[in-house]
C-alpha positions as CSV (number, residue, x, y, z in Angstrom):
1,X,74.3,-21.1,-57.8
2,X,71.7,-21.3,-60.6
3,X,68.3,-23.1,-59.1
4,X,66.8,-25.7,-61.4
5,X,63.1,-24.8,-61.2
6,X,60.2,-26.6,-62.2
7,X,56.9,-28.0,-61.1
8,X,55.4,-30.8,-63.0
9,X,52.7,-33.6,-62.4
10,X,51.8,-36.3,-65.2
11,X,48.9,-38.2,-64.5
12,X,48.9,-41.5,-66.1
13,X,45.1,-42.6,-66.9
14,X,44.1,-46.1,-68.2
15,X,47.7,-45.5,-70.8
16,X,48.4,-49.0,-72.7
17,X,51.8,-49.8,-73.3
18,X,53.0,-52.5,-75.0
19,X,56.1,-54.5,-76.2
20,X,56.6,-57.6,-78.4
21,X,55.6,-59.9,-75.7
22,X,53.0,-58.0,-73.6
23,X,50.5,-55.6,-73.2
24,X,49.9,-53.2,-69.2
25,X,48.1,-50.7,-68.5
26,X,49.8,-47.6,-66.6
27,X,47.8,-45.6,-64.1
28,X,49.5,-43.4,-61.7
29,X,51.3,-40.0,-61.3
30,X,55.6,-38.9,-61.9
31,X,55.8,-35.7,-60.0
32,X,58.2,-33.2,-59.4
33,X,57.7,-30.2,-56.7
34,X,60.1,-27.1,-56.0
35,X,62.1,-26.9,-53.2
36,X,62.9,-23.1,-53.6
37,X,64.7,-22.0,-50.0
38,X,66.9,-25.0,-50.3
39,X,70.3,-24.2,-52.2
40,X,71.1,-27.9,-51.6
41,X,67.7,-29.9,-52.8
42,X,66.2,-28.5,-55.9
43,X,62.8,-30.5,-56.4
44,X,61.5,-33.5,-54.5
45,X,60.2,-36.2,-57.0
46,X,57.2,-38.4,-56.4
47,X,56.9,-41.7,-58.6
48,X,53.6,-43.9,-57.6
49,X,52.4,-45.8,-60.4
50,X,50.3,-49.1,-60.9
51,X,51.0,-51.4,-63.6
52,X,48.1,-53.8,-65.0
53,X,49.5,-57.2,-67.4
54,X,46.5,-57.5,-69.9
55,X,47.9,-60.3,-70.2
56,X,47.1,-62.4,-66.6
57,X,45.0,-59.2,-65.4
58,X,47.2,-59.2,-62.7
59,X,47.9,-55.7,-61.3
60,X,51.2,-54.3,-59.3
61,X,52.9,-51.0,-57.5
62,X,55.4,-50.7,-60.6
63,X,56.9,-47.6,-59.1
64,X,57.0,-46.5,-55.5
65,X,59.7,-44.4,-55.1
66,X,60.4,-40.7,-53.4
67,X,63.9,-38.9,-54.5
68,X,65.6,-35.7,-54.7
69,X,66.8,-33.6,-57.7
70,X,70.0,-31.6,-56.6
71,X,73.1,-30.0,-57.9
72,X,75.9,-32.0,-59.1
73,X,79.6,-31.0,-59.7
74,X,80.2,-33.0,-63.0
75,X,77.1,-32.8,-64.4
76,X,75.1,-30.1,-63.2
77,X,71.8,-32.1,-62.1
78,X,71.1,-35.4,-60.0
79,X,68.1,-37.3,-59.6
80,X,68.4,-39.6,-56.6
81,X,65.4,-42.1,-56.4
82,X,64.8,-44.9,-53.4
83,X,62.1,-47.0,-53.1
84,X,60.4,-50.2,-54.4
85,X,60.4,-51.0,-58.6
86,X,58.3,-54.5,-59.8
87,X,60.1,-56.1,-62.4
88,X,58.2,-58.9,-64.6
89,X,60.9,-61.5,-63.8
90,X,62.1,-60.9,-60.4
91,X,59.2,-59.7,-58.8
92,X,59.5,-56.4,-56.4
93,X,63.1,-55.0,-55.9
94,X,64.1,-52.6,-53.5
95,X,65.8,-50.4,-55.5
96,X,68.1,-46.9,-54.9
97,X,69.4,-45.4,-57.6
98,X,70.9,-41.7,-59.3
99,X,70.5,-40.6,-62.7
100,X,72.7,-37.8,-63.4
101,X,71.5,-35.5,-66.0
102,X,73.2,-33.1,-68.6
103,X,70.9,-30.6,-69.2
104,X,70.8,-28.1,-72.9
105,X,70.3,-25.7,-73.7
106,X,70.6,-23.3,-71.2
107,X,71.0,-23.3,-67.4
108,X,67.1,-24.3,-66.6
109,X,64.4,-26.7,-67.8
110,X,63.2,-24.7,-71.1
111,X,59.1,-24.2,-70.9
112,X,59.5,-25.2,-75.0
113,X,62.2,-26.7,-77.4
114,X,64.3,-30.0,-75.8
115,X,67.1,-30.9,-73.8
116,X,69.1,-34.0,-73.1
117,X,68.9,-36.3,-70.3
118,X,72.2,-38.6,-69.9
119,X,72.6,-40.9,-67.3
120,X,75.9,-42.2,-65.8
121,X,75.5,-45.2,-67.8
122,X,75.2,-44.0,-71.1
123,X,71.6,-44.2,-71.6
124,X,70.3,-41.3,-73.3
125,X,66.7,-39.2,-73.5
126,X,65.9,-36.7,-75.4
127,X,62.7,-34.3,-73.8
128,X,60.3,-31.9,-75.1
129,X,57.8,-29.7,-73.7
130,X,54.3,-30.2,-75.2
131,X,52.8,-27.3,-73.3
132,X,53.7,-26.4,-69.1
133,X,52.3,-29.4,-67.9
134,X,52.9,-32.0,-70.5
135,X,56.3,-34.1,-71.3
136,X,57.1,-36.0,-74.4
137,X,60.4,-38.4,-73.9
138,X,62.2,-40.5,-76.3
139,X,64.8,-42.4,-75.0
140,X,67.8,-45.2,-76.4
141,X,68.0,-47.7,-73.1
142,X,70.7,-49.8,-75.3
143,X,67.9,-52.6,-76.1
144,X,66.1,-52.9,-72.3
145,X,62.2,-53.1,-72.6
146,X,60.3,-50.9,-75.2
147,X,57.3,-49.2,-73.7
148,X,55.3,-46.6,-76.7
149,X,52.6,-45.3,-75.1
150,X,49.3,-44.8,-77.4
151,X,48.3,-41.4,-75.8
152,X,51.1,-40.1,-78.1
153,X,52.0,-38.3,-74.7
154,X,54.9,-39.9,-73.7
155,X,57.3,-42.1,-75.4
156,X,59.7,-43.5,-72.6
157,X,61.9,-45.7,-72.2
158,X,63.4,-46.6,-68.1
159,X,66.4,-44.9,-66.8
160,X,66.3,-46.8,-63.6
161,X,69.9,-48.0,-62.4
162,X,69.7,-50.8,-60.1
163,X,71.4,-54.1,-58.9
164,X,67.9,-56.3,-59.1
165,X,68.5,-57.0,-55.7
166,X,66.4,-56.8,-52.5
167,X,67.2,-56.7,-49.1
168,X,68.5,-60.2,-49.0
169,X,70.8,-59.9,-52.1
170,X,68.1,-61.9,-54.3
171,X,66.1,-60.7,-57.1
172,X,62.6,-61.8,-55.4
173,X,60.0,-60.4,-53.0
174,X,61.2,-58.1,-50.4
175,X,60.6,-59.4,-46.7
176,X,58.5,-62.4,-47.4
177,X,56.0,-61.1,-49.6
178,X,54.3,-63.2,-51.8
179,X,52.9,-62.2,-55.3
180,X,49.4,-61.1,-54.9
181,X,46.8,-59.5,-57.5
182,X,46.9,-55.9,-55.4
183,X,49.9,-54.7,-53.8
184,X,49.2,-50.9,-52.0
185,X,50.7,-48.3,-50.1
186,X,50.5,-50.6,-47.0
187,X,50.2,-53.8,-46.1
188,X,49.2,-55.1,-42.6
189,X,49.9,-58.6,-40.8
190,X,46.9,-60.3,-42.2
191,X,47.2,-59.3,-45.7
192,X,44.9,-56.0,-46.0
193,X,46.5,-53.8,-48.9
194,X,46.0,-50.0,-48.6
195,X,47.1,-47.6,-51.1
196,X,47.0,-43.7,-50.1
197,X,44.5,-41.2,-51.1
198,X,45.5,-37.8,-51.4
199,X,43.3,-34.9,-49.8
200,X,41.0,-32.9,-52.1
201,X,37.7,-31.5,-53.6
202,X,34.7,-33.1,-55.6
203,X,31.3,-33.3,-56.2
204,X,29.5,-36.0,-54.3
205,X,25.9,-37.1,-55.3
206,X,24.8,-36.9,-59.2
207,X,23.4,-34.7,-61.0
208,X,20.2,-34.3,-62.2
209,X,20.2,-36.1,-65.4
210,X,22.1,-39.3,-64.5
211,X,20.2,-42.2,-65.7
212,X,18.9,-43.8,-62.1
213,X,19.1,-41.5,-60.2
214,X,17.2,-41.1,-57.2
215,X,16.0,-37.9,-54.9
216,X,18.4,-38.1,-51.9
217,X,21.5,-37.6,-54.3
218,X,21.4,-34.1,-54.0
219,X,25.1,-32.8,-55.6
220,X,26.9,-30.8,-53.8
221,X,30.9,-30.0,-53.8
222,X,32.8,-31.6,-50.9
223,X,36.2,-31.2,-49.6
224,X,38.4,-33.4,-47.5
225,X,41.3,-31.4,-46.1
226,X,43.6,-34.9,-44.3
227,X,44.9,-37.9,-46.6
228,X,43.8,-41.7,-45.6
229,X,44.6,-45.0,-46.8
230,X,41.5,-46.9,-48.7
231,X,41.3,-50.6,-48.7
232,X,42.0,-52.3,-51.8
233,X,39.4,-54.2,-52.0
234,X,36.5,-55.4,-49.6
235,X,37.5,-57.4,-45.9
236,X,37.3,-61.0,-47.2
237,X,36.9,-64.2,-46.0
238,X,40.5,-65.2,-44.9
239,X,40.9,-61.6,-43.2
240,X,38.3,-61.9,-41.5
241,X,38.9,-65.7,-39.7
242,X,41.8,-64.1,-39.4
243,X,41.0,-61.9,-36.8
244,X,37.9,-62.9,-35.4
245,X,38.2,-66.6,-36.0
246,X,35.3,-67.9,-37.9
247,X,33.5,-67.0,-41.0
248,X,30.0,-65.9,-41.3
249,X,29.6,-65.8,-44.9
250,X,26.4,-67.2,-46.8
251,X,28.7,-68.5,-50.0
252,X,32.0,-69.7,-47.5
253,X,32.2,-72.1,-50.6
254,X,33.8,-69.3,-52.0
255,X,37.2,-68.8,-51.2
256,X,39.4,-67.0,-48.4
257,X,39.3,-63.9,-51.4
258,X,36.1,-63.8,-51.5
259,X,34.4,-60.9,-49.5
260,X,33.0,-61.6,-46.6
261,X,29.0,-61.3,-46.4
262,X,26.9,-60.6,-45.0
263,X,27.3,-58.7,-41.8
264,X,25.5,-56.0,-39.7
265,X,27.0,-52.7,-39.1
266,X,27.9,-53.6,-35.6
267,X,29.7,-57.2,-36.6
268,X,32.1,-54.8,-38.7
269,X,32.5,-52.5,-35.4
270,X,33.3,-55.6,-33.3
271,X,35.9,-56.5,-36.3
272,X,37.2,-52.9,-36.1
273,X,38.4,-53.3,-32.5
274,X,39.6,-56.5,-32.5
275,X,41.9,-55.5,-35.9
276,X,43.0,-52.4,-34.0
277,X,43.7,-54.5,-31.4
278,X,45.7,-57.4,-33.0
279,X,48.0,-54.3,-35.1
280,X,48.1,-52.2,-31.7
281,X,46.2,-49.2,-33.3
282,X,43.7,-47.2,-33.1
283,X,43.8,-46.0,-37.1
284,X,41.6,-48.6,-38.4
285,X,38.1,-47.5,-38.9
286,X,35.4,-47.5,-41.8
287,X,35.5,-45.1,-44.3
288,X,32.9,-42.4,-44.2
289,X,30.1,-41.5,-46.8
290,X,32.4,-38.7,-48.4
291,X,35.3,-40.6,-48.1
292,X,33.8,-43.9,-49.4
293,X,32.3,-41.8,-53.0
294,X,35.7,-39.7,-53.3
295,X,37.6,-42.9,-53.4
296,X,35.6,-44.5,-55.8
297,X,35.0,-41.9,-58.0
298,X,39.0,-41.7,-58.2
299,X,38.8,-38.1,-60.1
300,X,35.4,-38.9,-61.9
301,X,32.5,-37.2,-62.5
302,X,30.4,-40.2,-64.6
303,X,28.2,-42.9,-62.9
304,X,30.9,-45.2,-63.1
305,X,34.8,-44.9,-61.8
306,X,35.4,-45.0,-65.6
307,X,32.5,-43.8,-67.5
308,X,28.9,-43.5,-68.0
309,X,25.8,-45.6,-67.2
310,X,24.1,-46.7,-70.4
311,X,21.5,-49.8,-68.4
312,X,19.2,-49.2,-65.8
313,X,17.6,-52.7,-66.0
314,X,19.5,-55.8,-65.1
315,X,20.8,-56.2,-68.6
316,X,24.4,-55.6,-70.0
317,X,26.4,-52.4,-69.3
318,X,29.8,-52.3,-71.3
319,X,31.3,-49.8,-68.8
320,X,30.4,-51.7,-65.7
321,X,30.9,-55.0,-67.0
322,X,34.9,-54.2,-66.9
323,X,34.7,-53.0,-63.4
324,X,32.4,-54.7,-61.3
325,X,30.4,-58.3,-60.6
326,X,26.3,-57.9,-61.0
327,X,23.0,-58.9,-61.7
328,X,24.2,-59.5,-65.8
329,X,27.9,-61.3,-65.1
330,X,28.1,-62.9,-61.3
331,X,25.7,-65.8,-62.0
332,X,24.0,-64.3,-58.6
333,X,26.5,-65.1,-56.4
334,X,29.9,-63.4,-55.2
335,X,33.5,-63.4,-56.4
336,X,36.9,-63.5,-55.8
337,X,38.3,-59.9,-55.0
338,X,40.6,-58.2,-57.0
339,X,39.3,-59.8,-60.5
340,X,37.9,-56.9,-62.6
341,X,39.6,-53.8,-63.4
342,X,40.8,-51.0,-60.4
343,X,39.7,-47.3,-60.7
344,X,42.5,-45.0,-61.6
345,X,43.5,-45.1,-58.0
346,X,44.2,-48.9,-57.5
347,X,40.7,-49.7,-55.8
348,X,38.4,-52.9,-56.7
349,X,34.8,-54.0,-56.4
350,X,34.1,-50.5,-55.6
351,X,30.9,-50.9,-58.2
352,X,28.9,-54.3,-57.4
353,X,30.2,-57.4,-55.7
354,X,29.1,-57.0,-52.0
355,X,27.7,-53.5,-50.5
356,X,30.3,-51.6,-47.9
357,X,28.9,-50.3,-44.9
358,X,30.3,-46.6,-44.1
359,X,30.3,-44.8,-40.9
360,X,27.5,-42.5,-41.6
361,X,23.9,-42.5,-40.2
362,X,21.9,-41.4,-42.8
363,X,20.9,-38.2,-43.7
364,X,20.1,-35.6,-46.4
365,X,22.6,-34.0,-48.2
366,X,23.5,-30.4,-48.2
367,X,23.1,-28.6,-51.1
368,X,26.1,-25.7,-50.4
369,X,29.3,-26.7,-50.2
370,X,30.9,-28.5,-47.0
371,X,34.5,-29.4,-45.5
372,X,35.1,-33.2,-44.4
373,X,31.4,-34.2,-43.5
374,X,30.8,-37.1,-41.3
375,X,27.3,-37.1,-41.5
376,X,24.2,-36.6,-38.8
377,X,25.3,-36.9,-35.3
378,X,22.1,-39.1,-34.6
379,X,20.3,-41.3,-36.2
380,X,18.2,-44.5,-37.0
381,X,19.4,-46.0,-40.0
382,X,23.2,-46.2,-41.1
383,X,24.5,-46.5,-45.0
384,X,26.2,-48.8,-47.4
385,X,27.3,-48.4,-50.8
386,X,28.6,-49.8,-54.2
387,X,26.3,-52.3,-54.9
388,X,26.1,-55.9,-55.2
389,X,26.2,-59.0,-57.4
390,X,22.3,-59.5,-57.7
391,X,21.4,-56.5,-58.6
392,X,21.4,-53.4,-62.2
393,X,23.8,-51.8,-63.1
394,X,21.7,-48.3,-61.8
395,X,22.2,-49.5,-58.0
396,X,25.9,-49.8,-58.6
397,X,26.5,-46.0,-58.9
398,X,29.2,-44.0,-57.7
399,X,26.7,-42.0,-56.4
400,X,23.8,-44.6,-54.9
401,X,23.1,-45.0,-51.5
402,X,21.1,-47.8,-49.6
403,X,20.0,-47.6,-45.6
404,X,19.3,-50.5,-43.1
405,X,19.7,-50.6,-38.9
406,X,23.0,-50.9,-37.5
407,X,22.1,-54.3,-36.2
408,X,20.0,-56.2,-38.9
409,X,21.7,-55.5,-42.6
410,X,22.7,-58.9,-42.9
411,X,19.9,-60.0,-45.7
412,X,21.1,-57.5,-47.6
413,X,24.3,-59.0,-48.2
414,X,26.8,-56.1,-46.8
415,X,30.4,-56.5,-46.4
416,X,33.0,-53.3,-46.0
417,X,36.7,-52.4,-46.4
418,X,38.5,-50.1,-43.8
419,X,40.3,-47.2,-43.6
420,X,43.4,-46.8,-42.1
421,X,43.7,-43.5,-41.0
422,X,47.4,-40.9,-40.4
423,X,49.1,-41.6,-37.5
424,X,50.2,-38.0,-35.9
């Protein structure tokens, strides 16, 4: 039996795509991972992809499916795909389909040259290897949606077979779901979206020459060896009546989407157990320091989630300002979650908006490498990060870190977001 081999990962960062009626965004990664001892299942496919409209500046889960690539009698490859697909008119479908694929020339995916996809529908792609990691597509979908990506790339066109149908037979939201700004990985009772963030190294801190920096930065390259689901955005308002049934925030003028601020350390521990309690779980927790700067630096090095720092006043930074609410654009108050752009992982208000409290007590940083740090075991003082709405662009760092007691932050107008950590 010949064994289809290859290993492949696109990464999909800030990519516009456009047709006559819209412009998105695509973040996201297609991935496809050897299965070599298996004669039956030949690759196991990975889709996860978020979709921004630049349009309404909503953004959705366009793609969260898992599949299987395996031999097939008539026409020598199958892709089998389940999972959920977000279509513009129907909203999210639950979705399983196969795409079975004639594959020339040659027995196995060339590493140059093209070959032909053909699905069972008579849709057609023809592919090309840029170089080993890199994919270019051009596909006839007999007049479905146009999508040319400008990274010259990619040019693609969907594949997916599907009935448009959900659970219930209708083309709508799956089990109730309403349509919401953020839509993660998981989703609990009250609303908190979650999407999941893969294990892996950086460097945390900043280095030396980073306008605003200050001395306990100290760069150093971390690794977190276990996987954990990151809030989407910070606790607000309505999740937090929710659970603990009132709400303590300064501007409750607001909104239930707006964060909720401010809070001590220990308010967000009494939240914690009274969450874990309501979803009967331990698994919900805040994130710690390492955690809380790998997830918002999303694969970046630069000050910002997506790109460098160019104010360290209180005046206008073009790379903030698409990101994050402070002291130049919030009008010196909070906002509504979910309104500026995501980091390339699907996160919000990671820069400005409210602070987030993290586990840690604070301490200094190492300057050698270390392996899932949780900071001191002891301490005074504990830490919150990102930022906040009154404040330059310099204190809304990646890397910036600000300390108050456990029981007294309040006037510093911290909020939070949670982890939710594996279940084993």
């Amino acid at each position: 039996m010949v064994h289809y081999s290859m290993n492949m990962k696109m990464e999909f960062k800030e990519i516009t795509a456009y047709d006559d009626e819209r412009s998105e965004t695509i973040t996201g990664i297609y991935e496809m991972a050897d299965v070599p001892d298996d004669d039956q299942i030949q690759m196991i496919t990975t889709i996860d992809m978020l979709v921004k409209d630049n349009n309404t500046q909503k953004t959705y889960k366009i793609y969260d499916m898992v599949g299987r690539i395996y031999q097939d009698a008539e026409y020598g490859i199958a892709q089998e795909l389940e999972g959920r697909f977000y279509h513009h008119d129907y909203g999210y479908m639950d979705i399983y389909t196969v795409e079975r694929l004639k594959i020339q020339p040659g027995d196995t995916h060339p590493s140059e040259g093209e070959y032909l996809m053909e699905g069972v529908n008579g849709t057609e792609a023809n592919v090309s290897f840029i170089d080993n990691e890199t994919l270019r597509v051009r596909a006839d979908t007999n007049g479905n949606g146009v999508y040319d990506y400008d990274s010259g790339h990619i040019h693609w066109r969907s594949l997916i077979e599907g009935d448009g149908n959900n659970d219930n037979g209708n083309a709508d939201e799956p089990n109730g779901k309403t349509d919401s700004p953020v839509d993660g990985d998981k989703t609990n009772s009250i609303g908190m979206t979650f999407n999941y963030i893969e294990p892996g190294t950086f460097l945390m801190g900043s280095p030396e020459d980073e306008p605003g920096r200050r001395p306990d930065e100290t760069q150093h390259e971390v690794t977190l060896t276990e996987g954990y689901y990151m809030q989407t955005t910070p606790v607000t308002q309505g999740q937090w009546e929710a659970v603990m049934g009132y709400n303590p925030s300064h501007f409750d003028d607001c909104g239930d989407d707006c964060p909720v601020a401010p809070l001590t350390w220990d308010d967000v521990q009494d939240f914690i157990t009274a969450l874990n309690a309501l979803e009967g779980t331990t698994r919900y927790a805040l994130p710690t320091e390492a955690q809380w700067e790998y997830a918002a630096r999303a694969g970046s090095t630069t000050a910002f989630a997506n790109g460098p720092i160019t104010e360290t006043g209180s005046g206008y930074d073009p790379v903030l300002d698409s990101m994050g609410w402070y002291a130049y654009n919030s009008k010196n108050r909070t906002h509504p979650v979910g309104q500026k752009d995501p980091n390339a992982w699907g996160l919000y208000d990671m820069h400005g908006n409210v602070w987030e409290w993290v586990a840690d007590w604070y301490g200094n940083y190492p300057s050698s490498a270390v392996v899932d740090p949780t900071g001191p075991e002891s301490g005074t003082e504990r830490v919150f990060r990102g930022g906040i709405y009154g404040i330059g662009a310099k204190y809304c760092r990646s890397a910036y870190r600000l300390i108050h007691y456990p029981d007294g932050g309040g006037h510093f107008f911290a909020g939070f977001r949670l982890v939710l950590l594996q279940g084993h």
